[in-house]
N, C-alpha and C positions, 0 to 999 in steps of 0.2 A: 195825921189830920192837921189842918189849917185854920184858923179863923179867918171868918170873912174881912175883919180889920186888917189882920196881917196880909191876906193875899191881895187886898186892890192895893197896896203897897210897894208889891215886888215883883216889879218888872222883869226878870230876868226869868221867874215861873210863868208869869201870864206868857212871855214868847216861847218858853215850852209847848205850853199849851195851843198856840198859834195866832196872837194878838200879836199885834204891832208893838202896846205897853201896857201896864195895869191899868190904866183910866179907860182904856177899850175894852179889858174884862170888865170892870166895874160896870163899865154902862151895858154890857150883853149881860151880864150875870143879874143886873137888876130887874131885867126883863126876862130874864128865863127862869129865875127864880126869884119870885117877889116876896116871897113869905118867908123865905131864911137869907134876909141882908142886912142882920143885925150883928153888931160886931163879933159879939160872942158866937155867934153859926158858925159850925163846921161842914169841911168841903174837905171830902179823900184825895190825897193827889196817887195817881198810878205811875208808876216810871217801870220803862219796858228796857231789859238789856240787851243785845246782841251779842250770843254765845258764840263762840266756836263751836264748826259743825261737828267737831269730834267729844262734845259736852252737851249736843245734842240726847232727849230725852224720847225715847220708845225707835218707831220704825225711820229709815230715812229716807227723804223722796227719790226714787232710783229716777234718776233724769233723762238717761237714754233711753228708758223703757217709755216712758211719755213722753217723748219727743217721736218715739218710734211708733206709737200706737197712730197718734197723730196722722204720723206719714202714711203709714198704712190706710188708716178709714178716708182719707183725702184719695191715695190711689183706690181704691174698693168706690166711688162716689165720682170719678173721673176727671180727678180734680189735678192734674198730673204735672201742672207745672208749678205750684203747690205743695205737691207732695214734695218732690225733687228737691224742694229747700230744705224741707225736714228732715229727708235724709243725708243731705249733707251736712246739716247738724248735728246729728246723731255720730255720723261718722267722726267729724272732729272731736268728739268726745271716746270711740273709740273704734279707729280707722281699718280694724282687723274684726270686725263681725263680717263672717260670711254673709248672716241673712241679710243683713241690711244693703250690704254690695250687691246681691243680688236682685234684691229687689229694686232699689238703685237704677242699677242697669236694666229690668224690668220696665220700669219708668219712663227713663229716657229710649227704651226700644217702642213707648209709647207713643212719647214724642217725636219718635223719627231721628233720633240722634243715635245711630248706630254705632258709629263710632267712637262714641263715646260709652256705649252699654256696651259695648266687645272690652271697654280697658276698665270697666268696674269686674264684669265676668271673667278678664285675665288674670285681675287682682285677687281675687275670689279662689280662683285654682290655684294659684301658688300656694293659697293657702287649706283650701282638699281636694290636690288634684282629680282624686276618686269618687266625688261628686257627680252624678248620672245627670242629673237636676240639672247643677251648675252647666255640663257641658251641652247637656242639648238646648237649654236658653243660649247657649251662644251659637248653636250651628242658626237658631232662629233668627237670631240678629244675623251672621254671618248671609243667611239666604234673603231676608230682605237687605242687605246690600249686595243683593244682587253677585252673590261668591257661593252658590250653589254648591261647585267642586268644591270648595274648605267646607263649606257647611255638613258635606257627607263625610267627608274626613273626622268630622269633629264629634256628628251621629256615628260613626264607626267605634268609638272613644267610648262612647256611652253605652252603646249596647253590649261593647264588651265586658263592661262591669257589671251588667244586667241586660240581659237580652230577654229578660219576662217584664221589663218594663213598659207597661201600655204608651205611657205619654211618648216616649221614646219612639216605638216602635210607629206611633202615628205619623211626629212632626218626619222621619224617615221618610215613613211612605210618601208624603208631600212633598220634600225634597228629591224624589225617587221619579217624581213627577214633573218637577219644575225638569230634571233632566233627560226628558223624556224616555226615562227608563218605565216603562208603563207594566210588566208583566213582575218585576222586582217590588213594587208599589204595590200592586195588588197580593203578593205575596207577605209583605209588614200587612196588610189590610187583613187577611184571612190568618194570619198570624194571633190580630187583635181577638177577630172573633173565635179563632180558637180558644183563648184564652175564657174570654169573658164574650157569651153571645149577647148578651142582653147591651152590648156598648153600642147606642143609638148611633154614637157619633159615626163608629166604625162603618157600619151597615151604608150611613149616608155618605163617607166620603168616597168608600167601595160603590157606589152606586153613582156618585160622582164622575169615577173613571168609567166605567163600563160607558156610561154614554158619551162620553168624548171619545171611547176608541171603538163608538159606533156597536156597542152590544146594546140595545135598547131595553131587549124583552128579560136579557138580567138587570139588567140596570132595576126596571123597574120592583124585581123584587126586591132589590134591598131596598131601595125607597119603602115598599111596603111595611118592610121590618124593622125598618126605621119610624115609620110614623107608629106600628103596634106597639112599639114599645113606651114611645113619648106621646100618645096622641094626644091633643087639645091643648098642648104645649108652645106657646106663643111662639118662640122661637123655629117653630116646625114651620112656619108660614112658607120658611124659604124651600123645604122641603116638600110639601105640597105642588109649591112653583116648578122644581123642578121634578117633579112624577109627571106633571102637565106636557112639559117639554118633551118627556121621554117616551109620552101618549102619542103626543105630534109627530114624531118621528116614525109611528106605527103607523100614522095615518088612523088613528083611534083618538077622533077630536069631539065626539061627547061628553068621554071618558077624561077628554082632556080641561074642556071647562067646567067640569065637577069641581078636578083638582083646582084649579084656578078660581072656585067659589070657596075652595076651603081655605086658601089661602090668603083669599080678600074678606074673608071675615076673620081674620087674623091681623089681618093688619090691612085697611080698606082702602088706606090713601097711598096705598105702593103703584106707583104708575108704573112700574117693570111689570109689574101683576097685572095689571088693567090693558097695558099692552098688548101681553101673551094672549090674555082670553080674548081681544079682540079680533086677532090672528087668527084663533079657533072660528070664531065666527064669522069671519073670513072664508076659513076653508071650509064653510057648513052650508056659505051664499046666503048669511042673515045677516047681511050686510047692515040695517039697521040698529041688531044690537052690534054690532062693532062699531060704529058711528060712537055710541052710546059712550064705550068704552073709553076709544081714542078721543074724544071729546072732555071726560074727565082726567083725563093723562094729561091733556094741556090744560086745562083749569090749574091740575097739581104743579104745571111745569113748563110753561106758555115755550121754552127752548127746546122741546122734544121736538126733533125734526122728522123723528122716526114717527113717531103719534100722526104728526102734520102729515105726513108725505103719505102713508097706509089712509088716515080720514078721508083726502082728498080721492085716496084711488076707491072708496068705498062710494063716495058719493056720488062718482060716477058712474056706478052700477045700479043705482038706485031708482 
C-alpha cells in the first residue's frame, strides 16, 4: 500500500503505471478519485511478473492446435488464401504433421496451385507412405494438372491398400473417365454402390456417364435414385438439370421441363437451368414460354450468346 503523499511524489511508480511523471498522476488521480487525495489515502500498487513458461501454473496454450483450428474454420468458410497462412504457421511450429500438410496441400489444390499441393502431399508420404487419403488427394491434384496417367498410377497405390475404400474408388472412377476408359469407371461406380447403395453421389456420377456414352433410359434411373435418396437437397438442383437433359435425349420433353421446374426452384437464378427449359419449350413449339426463359438468361447474364441466338430464333416463330 502507498500513501497518496508518497505516490504524487515518485515518479518512477507513476511511469509504471503509464504517466509521463507524478504531477500527471496527481492531476488524473484528483479527478478520478476526489474523495481519497488526502495524504494519508491509501492506493494498492499491483506489479505483474513474467514467468518462465516452464513455472507456468495449470494447462498450457497448445499453439499449434489454435493456429490449426483457425486454419481449418477459414478453409471450411472458403477463405483459402487465409487459410494457407495458418498452415504455414502451424507447420513452422511443427513441419512433420501429416494432417496439417495435407490439408495444406488441400488448400493450395483450392487455389489452383497444384504444384505446390503435389510437394506438401510428397512430404506427407514420406512420412505414411500407406496413407489411402494421402494418396488419392494427390492423384486429385495430379489429374487437375492435367497428368491423368500419374494420377491413375497414384489411385492404383491407394486402392491397393484398400480397395473398400469409397472416396477412393469414386475419384478412380473419374479419373477412369477423364481417360476415356468409360466401362472401367463404371465398373469403380457399381463397385461404390455395391458397397453402399444409398451413396447418392454414386448413383449420380453413374448416371453422369451412362448419358455421355449415349445410354439415356439408364442414365435416367440412376438420376432417379439419386434424387430418392437426397430429394429436396439443394444441392440436387444440378441433378434435376441433368435428368432434364436425359429427358431430352428421349425426346420426353414434358417430362423434361418438370425436371427443369425442380431444378429452378432450387436455385431460380441458374441461367444453364433457364436455358435447358427454354429448349424444352422449343421443342414443344411454345415458343413464347421459351422467349420467357432465354430473356431472363440475359437479364442473369446479358454475355449469353447462347440465350441470345436461341431468343432471336424463337421470335421468329412467333
Amino acid at each position: 500500500m502507498v500513501k497518496f503523499a508518497d505516490l504524487i511524489n515518485n515518479d518512477e511508480l507513476a511511469r509504471e503505471e503509464g504517466f509521463n511523471d507524478a504531477s500527471e498522476l496527481e492531476y488524473e488521480f484528483r479527478k478520478m478519485y476526489p474523495e481519497h487525495t488526502s495524504d494519508e489515502s491509501l492506493f494498492q500498487v499491483i506489479r505483474f511478473f513474467k514467468l518462465p513458461m516452464e513455472e507456468w501454473e495449470g494447462a498450457k496454450i497448445d499453439e499449434k492446435s489454435m493456429i490449426t483450428k483457425r486454419a481449418d474454420i477459414l478453409f471450411d468458410v472458403g477463405k483459402f488464401d487465409k487459410s494457407v497462412v495458418c498452415y504455414n504457421a502451424a507447420l513452422k511450429i511443427d513441419p512433420d504433421d501429416v494432417y496439417i500438410l495435407n490439408r495444406k496441400g488441400d488448400n493450395l489444390s483450392r487455389l489452383g496451385q497444384f504444384q505446390e499441393a503435389l510437394k506438401c502431399y510428397d512430404q506427407a508420404l514420406k512420412l505414411e507412405p500407406d496413407n489411402e487419403y494421402l494418396l488419392n488427394n494427390k492423384a486429385i491434384a495430379l489429374l487437375n494438372s492435367n497428368r491423368p496417367e500419374e494420377a491413375l498410377k497414384t489411385s492404383d497405390k491407394a486402392l491397393k491398400i484398400n480397395d473398400k475404400n469409397l472416396l477412393v474408388l469414386y475419384w478412380r472412377g473419374f479419373i477412369l473417365e477423364m481417360l476415356g476408359r468409360f466401362q472401367e469407371a463404371l465398373t469403380c461406380y457399381d463397385e461404390i454402390l455395391k458397397l453402399n447403395p444409398q451413396d447418392s453421389e454414386a448413383w449420380n456420377a453413374k448416371g453422369n456417364l451412362l448419358s455421355q456414352i449415349d445410354q439415356a433410359e439408364k442414365a435416367l434411373e440412376c438420376y432417379d435414385r439419386s434424387l430418392e435418396l437426397c430429394l429436396e437437397d439443394e444441392s440436387d438442383s444440378s441433378t434435376w438439370n441433368r435428368k432434364g437433359n436425359a429427358l431430352m435425349e428421349l425426346n420426353r420433353f414434358d417430362e423434361a421441363v418438370e425436371c427443369y421446374d425442380k431444378s429452378l426452384s432450387l436455385e431460380p437464378d441458374n441461367e444453364i437451368f433457364l436455358s435447358n427449359k427454354g429448349v424444352a419449350f422449343m421443342e414443344l413449339n411454345q415458343f413464347e414460354n421459351a422467349v420467357l426463359c432465354f430473356r431472363k438468361a440475359l437479364i442473369l447474364n446479358p454475355e449469353n450468346e447462347d440465350a441470345q441466338i436461341l431468343m432471336d430464333e424463337c421470335l421468329e416463330n412467333l
